[in-house]
C-alpha positions as CSV (number, residue, x, y, z in Angstrom):
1,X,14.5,11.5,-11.1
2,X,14.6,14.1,-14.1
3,X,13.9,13.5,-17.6
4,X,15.6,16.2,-20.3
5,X,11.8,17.7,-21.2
6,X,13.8,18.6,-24.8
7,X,14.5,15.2,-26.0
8,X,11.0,14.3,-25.2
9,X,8.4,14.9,-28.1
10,X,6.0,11.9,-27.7
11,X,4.4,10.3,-24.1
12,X,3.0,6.8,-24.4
13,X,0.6,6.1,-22.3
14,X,-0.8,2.9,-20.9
15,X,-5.0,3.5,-20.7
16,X,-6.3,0.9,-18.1
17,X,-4.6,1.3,-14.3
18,X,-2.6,4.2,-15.2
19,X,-5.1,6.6,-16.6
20,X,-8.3,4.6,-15.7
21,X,-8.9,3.2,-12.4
22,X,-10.2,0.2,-12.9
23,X,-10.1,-1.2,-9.4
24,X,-14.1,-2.0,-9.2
25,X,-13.8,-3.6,-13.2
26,X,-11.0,-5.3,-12.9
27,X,-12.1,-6.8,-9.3
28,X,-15.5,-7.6,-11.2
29,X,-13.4,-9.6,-14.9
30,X,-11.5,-11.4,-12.4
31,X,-14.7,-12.7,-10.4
32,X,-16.5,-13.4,-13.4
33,X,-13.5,-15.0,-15.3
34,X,-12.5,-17.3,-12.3
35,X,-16.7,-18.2,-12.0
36,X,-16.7,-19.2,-15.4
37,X,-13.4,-21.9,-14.8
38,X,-15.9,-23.6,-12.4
39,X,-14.5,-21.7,-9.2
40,X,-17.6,-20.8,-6.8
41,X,-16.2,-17.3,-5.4
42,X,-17.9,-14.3,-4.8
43,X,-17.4,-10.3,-6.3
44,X,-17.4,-9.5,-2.6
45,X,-14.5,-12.5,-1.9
46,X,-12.5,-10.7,-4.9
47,X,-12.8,-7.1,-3.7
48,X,-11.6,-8.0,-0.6
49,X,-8.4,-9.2,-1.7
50,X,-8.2,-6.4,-4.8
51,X,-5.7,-3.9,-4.3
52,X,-3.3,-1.7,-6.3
53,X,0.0,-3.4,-7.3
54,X,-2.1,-7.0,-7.2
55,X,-0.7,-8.0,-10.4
56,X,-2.3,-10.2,-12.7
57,X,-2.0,-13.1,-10.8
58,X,-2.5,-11.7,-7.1
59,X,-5.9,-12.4,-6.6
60,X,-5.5,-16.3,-7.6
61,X,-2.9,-16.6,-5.2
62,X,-4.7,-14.7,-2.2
63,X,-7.6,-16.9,-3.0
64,X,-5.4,-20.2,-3.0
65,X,-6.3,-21.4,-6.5
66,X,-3.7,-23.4,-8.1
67,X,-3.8,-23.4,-11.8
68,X,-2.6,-25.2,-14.6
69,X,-0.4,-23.5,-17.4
70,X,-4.0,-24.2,-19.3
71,X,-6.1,-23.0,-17.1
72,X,-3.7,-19.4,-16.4
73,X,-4.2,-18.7,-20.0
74,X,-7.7,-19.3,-19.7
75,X,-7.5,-17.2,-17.1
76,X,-6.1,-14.5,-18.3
77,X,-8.6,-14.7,-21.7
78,X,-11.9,-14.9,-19.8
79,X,-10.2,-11.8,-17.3
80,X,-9.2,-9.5,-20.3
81,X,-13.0,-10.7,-22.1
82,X,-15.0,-9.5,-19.1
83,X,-13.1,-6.7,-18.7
84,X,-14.1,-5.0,-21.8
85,X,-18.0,-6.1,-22.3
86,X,-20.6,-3.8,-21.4
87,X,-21.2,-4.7,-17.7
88,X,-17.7,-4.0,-16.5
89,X,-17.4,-0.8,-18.7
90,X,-20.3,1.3,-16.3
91,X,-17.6,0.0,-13.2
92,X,-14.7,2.4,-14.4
93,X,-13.4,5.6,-12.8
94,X,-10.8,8.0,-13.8
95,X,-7.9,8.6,-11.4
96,X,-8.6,11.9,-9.5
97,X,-5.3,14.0,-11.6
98,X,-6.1,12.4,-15.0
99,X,-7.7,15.1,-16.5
100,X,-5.4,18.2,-15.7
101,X,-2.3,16.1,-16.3
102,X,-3.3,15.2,-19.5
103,X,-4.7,18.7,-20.6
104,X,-1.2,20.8,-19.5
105,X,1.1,17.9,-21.1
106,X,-0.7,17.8,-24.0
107,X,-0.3,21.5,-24.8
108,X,3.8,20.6,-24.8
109,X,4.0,16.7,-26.2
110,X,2.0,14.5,-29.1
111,X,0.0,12.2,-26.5
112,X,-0.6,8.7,-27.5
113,X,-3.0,5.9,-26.2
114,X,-0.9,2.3,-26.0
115,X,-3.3,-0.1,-24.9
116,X,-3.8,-3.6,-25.1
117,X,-7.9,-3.4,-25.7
118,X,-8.9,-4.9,-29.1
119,X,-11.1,-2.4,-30.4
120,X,-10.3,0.8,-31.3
121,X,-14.3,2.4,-31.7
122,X,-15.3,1.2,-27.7
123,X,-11.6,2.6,-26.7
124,X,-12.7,5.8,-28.1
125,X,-15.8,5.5,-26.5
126,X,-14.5,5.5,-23.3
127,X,-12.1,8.1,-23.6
128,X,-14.9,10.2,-24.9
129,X,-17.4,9.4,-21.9
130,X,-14.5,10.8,-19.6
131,X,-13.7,14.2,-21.9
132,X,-10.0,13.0,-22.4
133,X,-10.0,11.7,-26.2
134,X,-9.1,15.1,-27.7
135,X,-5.7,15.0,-25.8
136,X,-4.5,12.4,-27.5
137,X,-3.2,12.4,-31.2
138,X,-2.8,8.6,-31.1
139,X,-4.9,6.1,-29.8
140,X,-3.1,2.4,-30.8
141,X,-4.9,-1.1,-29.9
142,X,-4.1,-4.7,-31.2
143,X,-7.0,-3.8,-33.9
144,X,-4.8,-0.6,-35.3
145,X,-1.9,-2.9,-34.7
146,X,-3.2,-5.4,-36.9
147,X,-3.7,-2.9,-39.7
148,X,-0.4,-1.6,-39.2
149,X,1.0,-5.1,-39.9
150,X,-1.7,-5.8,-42.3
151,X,-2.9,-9.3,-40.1
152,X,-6.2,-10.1,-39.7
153,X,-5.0,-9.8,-35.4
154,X,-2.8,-9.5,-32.5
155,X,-3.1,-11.7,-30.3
156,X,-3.4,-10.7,-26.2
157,X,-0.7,-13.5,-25.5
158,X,2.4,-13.9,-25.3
159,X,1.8,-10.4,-23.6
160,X,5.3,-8.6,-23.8
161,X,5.3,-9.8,-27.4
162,X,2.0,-8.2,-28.1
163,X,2.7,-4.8,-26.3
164,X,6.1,-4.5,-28.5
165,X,4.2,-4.9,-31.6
166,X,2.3,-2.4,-30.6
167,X,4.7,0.1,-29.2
168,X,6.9,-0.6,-32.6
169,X,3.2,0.7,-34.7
170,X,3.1,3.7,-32.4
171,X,6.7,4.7,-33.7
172,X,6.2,3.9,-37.3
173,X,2.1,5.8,-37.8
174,X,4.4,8.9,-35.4
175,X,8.1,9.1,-37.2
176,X,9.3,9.4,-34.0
177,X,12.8,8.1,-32.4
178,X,12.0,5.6,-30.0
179,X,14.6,7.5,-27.8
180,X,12.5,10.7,-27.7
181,X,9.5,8.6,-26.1
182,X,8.7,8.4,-23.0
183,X,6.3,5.2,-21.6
184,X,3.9,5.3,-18.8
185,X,2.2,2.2,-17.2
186,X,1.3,0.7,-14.6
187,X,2.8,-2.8,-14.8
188,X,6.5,-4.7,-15.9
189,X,4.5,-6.2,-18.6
190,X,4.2,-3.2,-20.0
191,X,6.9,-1.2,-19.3
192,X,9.7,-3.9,-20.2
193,X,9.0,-3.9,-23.6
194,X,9.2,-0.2,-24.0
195,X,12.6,-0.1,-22.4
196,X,13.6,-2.9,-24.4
197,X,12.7,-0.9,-27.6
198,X,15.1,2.1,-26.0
199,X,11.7,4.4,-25.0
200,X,12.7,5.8,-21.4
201,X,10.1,4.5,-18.9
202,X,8.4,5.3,-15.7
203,X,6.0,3.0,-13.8
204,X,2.9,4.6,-11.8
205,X,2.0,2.6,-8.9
206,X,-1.8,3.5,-9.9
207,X,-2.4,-0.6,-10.9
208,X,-0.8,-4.2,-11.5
209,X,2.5,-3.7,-10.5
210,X,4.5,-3.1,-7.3
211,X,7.1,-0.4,-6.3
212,X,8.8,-3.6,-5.6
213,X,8.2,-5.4,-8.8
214,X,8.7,-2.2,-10.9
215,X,11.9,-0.8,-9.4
216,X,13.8,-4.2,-9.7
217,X,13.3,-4.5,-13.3
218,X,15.0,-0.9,-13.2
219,X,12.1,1.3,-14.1
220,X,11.6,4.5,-11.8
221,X,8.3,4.9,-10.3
222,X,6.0,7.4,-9.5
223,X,2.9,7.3,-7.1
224,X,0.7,9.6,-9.4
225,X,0.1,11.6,-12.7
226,X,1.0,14.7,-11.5
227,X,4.4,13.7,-10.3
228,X,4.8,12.9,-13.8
229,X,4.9,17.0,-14.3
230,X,7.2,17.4,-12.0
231,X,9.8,15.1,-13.4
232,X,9.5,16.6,-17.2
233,X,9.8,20.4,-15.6
């Protein structure tokens, strides 16, 4: 797989799974979440069933939990809630080629954050804590997406739908061709929507998704960051 580093000029990427690794947080929103639908199962029951390429349902299913169309959403809510308070924050790691990847490409392509967090100040935060917020020109959440749109919010669900609303502000605040982006991210729910919008994609297999799941919706993968290099030289 080779990408034509010319027609590049912008890289898109996804924040939690493909430049955070969130295994630890994620394990501990989806504890917490299924704990507060009334299901009695332990962080130490969740983590033993956590593992990259889970996907956002995974851990239900490995668990044997049957839920209602209700309850998913639910689900999903409380999951993505915990995930971003306080107590799951101190839980998150950055993947061990982050930092260099990010620092070299930057020097060559405008950077952008596309993530599905609300709030822009605590994303920041984050990518401050970690030393990687000055590679980034762009940082776009549903909160910046809002603005863009000028509503009062985006909402987390239908989940496609949100990520193409905010891959649509990322073009219009950059004045950049969708077809000279390129999208990185760790899950289909992410990545279809790009592709959909004409951005060129390429999964990491860092997070939710699969090889598997990834490759059959047509999206090349890559098992790191710094394969990512690679491909644009």
């Amino acid at each position: 797989m080779r990408i034509e580093k010319t027609n590049v000029k912008a890289i898109l990427f996804d924040l939690d799974g493909t430049i955070f690794d969130i295994t630890e947080r994620d394990a501990f929103a989806r504890y917490k979440a299924l704990n507060e639908l009334g299901y009695n199962v332990s962080f130490d029951e969740v983590r033993e069933h956590y593992h990259h390429g889970i996907g956002r349902m995974g851990i239900i299913k490995k668990l044997g939990i049957k839920l209602t169309e209700k309850k998913t959403r639910e689900y999903i809510e409380a999951r993505f809630a915990y995930f971003t308070n306080r107590e799951a924050v101190s839980l998150t790691k950055i993947h061990n080629d982050a930092y260099n990847v990010l620092s070299i490409l930057s020097k060559k392509y405008k950077l952008i954050i596309v993530s599905s967090r609300d709030a822009l100040s605590s994303t920041e935060e984050e990518l401050e804590l970690f030393d990687i917020r000055k590679f980034f020109s762009l940082i776009v959440t549903r909160e910046v997406a809002a603005r863009y749109y000028g509503v009062k919010c985006i909402p987390l669900l239908p989940f496609q739908e949100q990520r193409e609303k905010l891959y649509k502000c990322a073009i219009g605040l950059t004045k950049i061709d969708s077809e000279h982006m390129l999208c990185v991210g760790d899950s289909v729910g992410e990545l279809e929507p790009a592709k959909k919008l004409g951005i060129k994609t390429i999964g990491v297999l860092t997070g939710f998704s699969s090889k598997e799941e990834i490759e059959k919706a047509s999206i090349p993968t890559i098992y790191n960051l710094t394969q990512l290099i690679k491909i644009l030289n």
